[in-house]
C-alpha angles and dihedrals in degrees: 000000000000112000122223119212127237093244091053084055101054090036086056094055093038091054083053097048088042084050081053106047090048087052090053095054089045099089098046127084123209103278082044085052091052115040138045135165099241107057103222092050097060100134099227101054084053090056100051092040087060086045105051089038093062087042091067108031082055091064132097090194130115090280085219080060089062117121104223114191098019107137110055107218108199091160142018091260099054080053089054090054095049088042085065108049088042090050093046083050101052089040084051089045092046099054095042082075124091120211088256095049096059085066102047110105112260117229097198129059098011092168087084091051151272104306141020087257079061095047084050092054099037085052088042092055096043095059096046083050089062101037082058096056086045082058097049100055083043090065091032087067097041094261130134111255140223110289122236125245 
């Protein structure tokens, strides 16, 4: 029987929750993408937010190191075009990893967990927390939302 890796796995789910963030974005314009009338649901700040996120929690770098704020989003597709790099760069953090490695302890960013397996949940999580939040002002408004995969 033919084995899977743990990288392939997670890929496999990040590549679902990415599918699922485009299609939420889908149904807004650009004035859609960037108001809302509670301030911290304005869909564009959530996606960025899941996006830089990523970004950084993708990063083996010296998180003070870290660049916050870095890529300026003024439309949705700016934030597409972050949403691929950002998506290109977890996949290729993700399978740089070995199986062994996702258990090794992790001595940067340990407030996501042990382990790199842990980093790759906790991201993973976070970005299904804010797609849902995405979802929620979607059919708040009225708009069909991302769909699930």
């Amino acid at each position: 029987m033919a084995t899977i890796s743990i990288a392939e796995v997670l890929c496999g789910q990040f590549e679902r929750a990415w599918q699922t963030f485009r299609d939420a974005l889908s149904p807004l314009d650009n004035e859609q993408f960037s108001s809302a009338d509670i301030e911290w649901l304005v869909p564009r700040n959530l996606a960025y937010h899941i996006l830089e996120t990523a970004d950084f929690y993708s990063s083996d770098c010296n998180p003070d190191g870290f660049a916050w704020g870095h890529f300026i989003a003024k439309n949705k597709d700016q934030i597409l075009d972050y949403a691929q790099q950002v998506e290109a760069k977890v996949k290729q953090w993700l399978l740089k990893h070995r199986d062994p490695q996702f258990l090794e302890r992790q001595s940067i960013l340990t407030g996501t967990g042990a382990t790199v397996l842990d980093r790759s949940l906790y991201l993973l999580r976070h970005t299904q927390h804010h797609l849902g939040q995405i979802n929620s002002e979607l059919r708040r408004r009225g708009l069909p939302r991302g769909q699930w995969r």
